[in-house]
C-alpha positions as CSV (number, residue, x, y, z in Angstrom):
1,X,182.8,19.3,171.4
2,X,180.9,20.4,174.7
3,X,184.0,23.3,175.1
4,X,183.3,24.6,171.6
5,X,179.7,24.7,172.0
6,X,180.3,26.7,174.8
7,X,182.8,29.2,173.6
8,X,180.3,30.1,170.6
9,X,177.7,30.5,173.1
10,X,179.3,33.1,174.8
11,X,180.2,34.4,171.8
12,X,176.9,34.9,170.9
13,X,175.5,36.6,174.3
14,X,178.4,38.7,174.1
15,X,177.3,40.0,170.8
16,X,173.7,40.2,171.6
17,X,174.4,42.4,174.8
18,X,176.2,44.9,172.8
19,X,173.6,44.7,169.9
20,X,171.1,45.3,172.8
21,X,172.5,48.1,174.3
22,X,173.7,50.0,170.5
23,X,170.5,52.3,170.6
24,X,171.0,53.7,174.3
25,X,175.0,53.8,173.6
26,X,174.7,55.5,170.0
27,X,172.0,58.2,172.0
28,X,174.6,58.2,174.4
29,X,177.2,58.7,172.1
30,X,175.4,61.5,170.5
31,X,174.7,63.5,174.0
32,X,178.5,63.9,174.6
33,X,179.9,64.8,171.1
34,X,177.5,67.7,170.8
35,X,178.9,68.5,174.7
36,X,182.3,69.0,174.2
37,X,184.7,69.8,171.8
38,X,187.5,68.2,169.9
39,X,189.9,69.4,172.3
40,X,187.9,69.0,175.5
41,X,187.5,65.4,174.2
42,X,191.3,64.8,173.6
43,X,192.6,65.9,177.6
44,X,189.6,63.6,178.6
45,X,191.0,61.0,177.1
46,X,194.1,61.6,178.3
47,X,192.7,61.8,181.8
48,X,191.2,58.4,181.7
49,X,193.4,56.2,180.0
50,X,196.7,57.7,181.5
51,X,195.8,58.9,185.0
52,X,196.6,56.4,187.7
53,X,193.9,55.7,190.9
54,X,195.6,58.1,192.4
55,X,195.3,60.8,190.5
56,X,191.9,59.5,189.2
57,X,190.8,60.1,192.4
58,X,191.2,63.9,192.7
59,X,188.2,64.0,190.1
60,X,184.3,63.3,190.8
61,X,184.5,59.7,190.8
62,X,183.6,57.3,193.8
63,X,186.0,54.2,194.3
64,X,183.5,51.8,193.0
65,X,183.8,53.9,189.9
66,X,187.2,53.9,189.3
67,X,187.6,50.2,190.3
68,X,185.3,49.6,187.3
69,X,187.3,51.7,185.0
70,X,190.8,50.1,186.1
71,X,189.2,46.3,185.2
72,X,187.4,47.3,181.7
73,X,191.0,48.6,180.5
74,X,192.5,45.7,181.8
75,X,189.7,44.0,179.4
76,X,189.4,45.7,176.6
77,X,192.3,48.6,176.7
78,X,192.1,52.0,176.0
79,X,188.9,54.1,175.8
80,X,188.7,55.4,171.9
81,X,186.2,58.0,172.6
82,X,184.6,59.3,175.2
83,X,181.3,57.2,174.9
84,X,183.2,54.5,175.6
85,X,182.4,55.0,179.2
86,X,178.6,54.0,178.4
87,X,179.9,50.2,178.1
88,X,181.7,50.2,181.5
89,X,179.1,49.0,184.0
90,X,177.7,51.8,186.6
91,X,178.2,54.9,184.5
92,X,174.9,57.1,183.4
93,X,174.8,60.3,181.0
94,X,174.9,62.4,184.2
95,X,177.9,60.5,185.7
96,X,179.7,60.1,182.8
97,X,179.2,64.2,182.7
98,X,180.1,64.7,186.4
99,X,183.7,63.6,186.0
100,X,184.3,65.2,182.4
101,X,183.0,68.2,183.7
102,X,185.7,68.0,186.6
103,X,187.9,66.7,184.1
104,X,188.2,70.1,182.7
105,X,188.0,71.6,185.6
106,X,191.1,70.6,187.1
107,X,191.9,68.1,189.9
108,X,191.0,68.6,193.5
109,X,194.1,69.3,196.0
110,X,195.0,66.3,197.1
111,X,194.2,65.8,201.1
112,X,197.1,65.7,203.3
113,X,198.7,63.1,204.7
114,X,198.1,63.4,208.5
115,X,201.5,64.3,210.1
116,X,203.3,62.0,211.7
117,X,204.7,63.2,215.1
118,X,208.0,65.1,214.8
119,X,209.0,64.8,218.8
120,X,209.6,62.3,220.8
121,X,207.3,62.2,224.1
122,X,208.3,63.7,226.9
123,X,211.8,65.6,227.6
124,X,214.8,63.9,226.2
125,X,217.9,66.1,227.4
126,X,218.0,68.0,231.1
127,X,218.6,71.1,230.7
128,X,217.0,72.1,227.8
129,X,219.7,73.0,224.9
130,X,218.3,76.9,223.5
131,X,219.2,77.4,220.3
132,X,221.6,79.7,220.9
133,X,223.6,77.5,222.9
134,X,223.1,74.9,220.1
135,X,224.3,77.3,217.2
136,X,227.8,78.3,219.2
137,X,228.5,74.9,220.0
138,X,232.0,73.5,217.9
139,X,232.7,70.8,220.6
140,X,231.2,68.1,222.0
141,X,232.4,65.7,224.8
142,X,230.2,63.1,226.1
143,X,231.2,61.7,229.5
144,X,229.9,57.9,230.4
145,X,230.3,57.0,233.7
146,X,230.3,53.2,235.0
147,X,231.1,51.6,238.0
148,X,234.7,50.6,237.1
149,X,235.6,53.3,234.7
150,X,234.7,56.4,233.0
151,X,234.8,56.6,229.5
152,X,234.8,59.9,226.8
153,X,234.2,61.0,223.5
154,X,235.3,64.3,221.8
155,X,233.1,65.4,218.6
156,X,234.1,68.1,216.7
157,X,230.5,69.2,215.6
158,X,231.3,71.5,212.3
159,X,232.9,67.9,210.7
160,X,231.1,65.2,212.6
161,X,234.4,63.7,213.7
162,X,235.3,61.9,216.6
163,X,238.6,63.5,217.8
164,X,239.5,61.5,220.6
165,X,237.9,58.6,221.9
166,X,239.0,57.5,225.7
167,X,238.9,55.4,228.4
168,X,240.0,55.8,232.2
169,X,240.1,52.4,234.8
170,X,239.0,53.3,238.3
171,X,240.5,51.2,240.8
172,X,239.5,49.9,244.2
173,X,241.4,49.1,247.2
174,X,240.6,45.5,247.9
175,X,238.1,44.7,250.5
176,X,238.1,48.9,251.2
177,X,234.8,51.1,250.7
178,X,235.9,54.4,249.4
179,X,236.2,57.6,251.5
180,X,234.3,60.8,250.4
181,X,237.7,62.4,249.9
182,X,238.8,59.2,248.1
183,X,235.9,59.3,245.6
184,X,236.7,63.1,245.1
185,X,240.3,62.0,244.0
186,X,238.9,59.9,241.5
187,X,236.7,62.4,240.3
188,X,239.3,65.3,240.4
189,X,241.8,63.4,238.0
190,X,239.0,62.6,235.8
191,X,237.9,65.9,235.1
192,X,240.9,66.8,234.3
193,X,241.8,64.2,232.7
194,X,238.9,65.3,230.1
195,X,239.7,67.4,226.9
196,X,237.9,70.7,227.0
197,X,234.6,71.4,225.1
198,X,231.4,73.8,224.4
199,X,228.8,71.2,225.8
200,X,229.5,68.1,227.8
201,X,226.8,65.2,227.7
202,X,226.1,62.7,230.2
203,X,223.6,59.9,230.5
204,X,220.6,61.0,232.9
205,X,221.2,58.4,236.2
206,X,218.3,56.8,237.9
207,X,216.8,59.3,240.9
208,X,217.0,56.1,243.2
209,X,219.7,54.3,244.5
210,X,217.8,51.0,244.4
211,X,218.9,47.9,242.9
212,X,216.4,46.1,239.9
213,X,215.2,42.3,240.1
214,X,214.3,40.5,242.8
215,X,216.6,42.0,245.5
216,X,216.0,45.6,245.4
217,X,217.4,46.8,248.9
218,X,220.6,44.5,248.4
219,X,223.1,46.3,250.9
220,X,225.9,45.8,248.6
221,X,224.5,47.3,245.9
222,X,223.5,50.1,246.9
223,X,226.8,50.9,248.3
224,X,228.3,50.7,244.8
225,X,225.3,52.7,243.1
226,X,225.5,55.4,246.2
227,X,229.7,55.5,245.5
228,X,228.9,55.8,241.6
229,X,226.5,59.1,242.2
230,X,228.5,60.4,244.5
231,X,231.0,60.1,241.6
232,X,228.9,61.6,239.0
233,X,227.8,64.3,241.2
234,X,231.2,65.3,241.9
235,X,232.7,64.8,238.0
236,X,229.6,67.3,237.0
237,X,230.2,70.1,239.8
238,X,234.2,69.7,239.0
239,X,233.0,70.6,235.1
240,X,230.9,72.7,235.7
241,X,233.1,74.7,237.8
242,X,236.1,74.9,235.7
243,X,234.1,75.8,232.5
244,X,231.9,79.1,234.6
245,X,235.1,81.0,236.0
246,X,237.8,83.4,234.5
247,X,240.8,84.4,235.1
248,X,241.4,88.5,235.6
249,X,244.5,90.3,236.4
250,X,244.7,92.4,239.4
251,X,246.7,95.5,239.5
252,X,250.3,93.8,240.6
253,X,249.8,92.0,237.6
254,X,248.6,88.7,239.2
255,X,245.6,86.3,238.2
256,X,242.4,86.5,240.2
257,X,239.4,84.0,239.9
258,X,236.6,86.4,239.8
259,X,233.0,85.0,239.4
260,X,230.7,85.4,236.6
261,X,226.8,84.2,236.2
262,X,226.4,80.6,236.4
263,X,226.0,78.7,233.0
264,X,224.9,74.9,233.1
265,X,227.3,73.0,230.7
266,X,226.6,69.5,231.4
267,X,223.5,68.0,229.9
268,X,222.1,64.8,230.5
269,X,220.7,62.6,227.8
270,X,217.7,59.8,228.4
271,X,219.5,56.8,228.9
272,X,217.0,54.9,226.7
273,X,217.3,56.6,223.3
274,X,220.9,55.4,223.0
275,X,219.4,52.2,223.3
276,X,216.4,52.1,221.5
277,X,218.0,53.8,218.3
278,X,221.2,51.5,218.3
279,X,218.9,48.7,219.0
280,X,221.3,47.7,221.9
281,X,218.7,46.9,224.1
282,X,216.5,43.8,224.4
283,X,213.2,44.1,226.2
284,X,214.9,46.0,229.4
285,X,218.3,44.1,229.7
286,X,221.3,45.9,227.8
287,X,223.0,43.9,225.7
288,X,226.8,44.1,224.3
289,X,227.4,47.2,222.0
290,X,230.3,45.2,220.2
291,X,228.9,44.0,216.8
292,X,227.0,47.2,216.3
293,X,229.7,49.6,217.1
294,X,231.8,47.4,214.9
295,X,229.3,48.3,212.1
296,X,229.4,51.4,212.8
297,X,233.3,52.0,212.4
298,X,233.1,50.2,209.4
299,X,230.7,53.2,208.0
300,X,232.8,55.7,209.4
301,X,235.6,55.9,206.7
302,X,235.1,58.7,204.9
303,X,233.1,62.4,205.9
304,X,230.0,62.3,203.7
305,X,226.2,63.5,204.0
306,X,223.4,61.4,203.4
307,X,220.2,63.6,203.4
308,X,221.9,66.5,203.5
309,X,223.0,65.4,206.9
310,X,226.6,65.2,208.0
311,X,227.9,61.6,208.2
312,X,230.0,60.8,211.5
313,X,233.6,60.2,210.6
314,X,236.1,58.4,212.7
315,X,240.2,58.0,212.4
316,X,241.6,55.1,211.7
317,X,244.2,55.4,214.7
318,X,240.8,55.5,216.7
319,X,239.5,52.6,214.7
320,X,242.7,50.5,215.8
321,X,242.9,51.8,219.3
322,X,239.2,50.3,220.3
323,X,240.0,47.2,218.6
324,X,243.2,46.1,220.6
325,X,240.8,47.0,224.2
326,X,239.6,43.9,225.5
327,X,235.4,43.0,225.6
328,X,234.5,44.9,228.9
329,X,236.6,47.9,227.7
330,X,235.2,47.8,224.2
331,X,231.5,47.9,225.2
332,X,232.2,50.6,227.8
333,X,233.5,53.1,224.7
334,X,230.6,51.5,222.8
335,X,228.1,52.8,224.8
336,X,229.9,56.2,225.6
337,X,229.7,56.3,221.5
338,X,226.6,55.6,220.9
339,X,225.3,58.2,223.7
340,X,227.5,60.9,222.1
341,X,226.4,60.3,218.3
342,X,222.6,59.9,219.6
343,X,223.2,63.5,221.0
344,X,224.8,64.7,218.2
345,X,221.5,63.6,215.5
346,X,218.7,64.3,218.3
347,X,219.7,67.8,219.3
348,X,222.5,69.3,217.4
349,X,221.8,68.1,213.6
350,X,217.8,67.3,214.6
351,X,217.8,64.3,212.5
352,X,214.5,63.2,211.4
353,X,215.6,59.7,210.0
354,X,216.5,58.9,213.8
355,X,213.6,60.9,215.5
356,X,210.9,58.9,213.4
357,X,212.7,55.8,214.1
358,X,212.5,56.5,217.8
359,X,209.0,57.5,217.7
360,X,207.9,53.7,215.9
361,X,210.4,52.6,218.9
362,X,207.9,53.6,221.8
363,X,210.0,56.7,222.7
């Protein structure tokens, strides 16, 4: 009984409002018909019962506004004329005239978005790649070093295809510290162990030969990190110095070495971004590239492009090759991977997907 009672007395104040405001809303009414015309009236409509908040908001209306008009459709549905913006709550003759008025006028531009950051902070690759160099390239080989083995990976950059995928063992003499002329051995059959290529990549090193944690000066250690740079340093000037010569023949006919202006071919990469954009690392401890290069194979079948972007492809004889390696030599071709196909989308293809992704990263 009590619920009934009060359902017809809302009813009834419902009906009294609107009987109470009939003589300002009819005046109302009245003001705008003699304003516009038939066909004004019709894309006004249109405007207000279609547009979106959006688009609502490229017109003279303030947020309150539009909030207002958004709940009384949601109430009552459509507006059937124009006057029908006297009954929704904040709206006067001069309002109401406001927003028609830039109704017809057209929408505002919309304001831009502010841009996002398109670089990542600071200088990624030593030397700097010009764009010349970056427009000849067809080849890519990235080189990654570790204490017990050097590993490689040939792209061929027109295809995105990983045309040989490598890895060399260094060994030790046991309970032996390598000679100078012992670590240039190593490096000597490395280097020419590598295929040729346009641009070689390797991971920027640490400019210290310090050890991290808690023991810093640890004798041992820095043994193996000065052998491993000593290494590095060796492997680069070996590239470098094969790649910046040619061969001339003399008059008798034989071939002279003659030298020419020295071009840089090796480039090293931030060691983080690999990292970071593989999401291989886990606050600053490295952590096994296994499962996610496993991934990655998997999405490698077939050559594709996804944005317009060429997909990296992979052979299956590759594919089978890293699988039968066991864990320590899997994650050392992982990481030599993942540093070659970050290269390849930072500076060759300048993909955006992975630059932005980077940038939330922290890089």
């Amino acid at each position: 009984m009590w619920l009934r009672t009060l359902t017809n007395s809302r009813k009834v104040l419902f009906k009294l409002n609107r009987c109470s405001m009939s003589v300002p809303y009819r005046l109302f009414s009245q003001v705008l018909d003699k304003t516009y015309t038939d066909e004004q009236k019709e894309k006004i409509l249109q405007v207000m019962n279609d547009a979106d908040d959006d688009i609502l908001s490229r017109y003279d209306i303030t947020k309150s506004k539009r909030k207002k008009v958004f709940q009384w459709k949601d109430t009552y549905g459509h507006l059937k004329t124009i006057s029908d913006i006297e009954l929704i709550d904040g709206f006067s003759d001069k309002t109401a005239k406001k927003l028609f008025d830039s109704i017809l006028t057209g929408p505002t531009e919309q304001q831009p978005v502010p841009k996002v950051s398109s670089k990542i902070k600071g200088q990624i690759l030593q030397p700097n790649l010009s764009e010349s160099v970056r427009q000849k390239c067809r080849t890519v080989l990235t080189v990654y070093v570790s204490v017990n083995s050097v590993c490689w990976a040939l792209i061929d950059k027109e295809n995105y295809e990983v045309v040989e995928w490598n890895y060399h063992s260094i060994d030790y003499p046991d309970g032996k510290r390598l000679q100078i002329t012992d670590i240039m051995q190593i490096a000597w059959n490395v280097t020419h162990s590598l295929p040729s290529a346009d641009i070689y990549v390797m991971k920027a090193e640490a400019t210290t030969l310090r050890a991290g944690g808690s023991d810093p000066n640890n004798p041992k250690v820095l043994a193996v990190n000065l052998q491993k740079s000593q290494m590095i340093s060796m492997i680069v000037a070996l590239i470098n110095a094969r790649s910046n010569q040619i061969n001339n023949p003399n008059e008798d006919g034989e071939t002279s070495v003659s030298e020419k202006s020295f071009r840089q071919k090796v480039y090293f990469l931030r060691p983080s971004l690999p990292y970071r954009l593989y999401g291989t690392l886990v606050g600053n401890e490295r952590v096994s590239t296994d499962q996610t290069v496993e991934i990655l194979l998997q999405n490698m079948s077939e050559n594709s492009t996804e944005n317009f972007l060429p997909k990296p492809t992979i052979s299956e004889e590759l594919k089978s090759d890293f699988r039968s390696r066991n864990e320590l030599e899997r994650d050392m071709l992982g990481h030599c991977l993942l540093l070659a196909l970050t290269f390849m989308d930072l500076c060759m293809y300048k993909n955006q997907d992975s630059i932005q992704k980077l940038i939330k990263r922290g890089e």
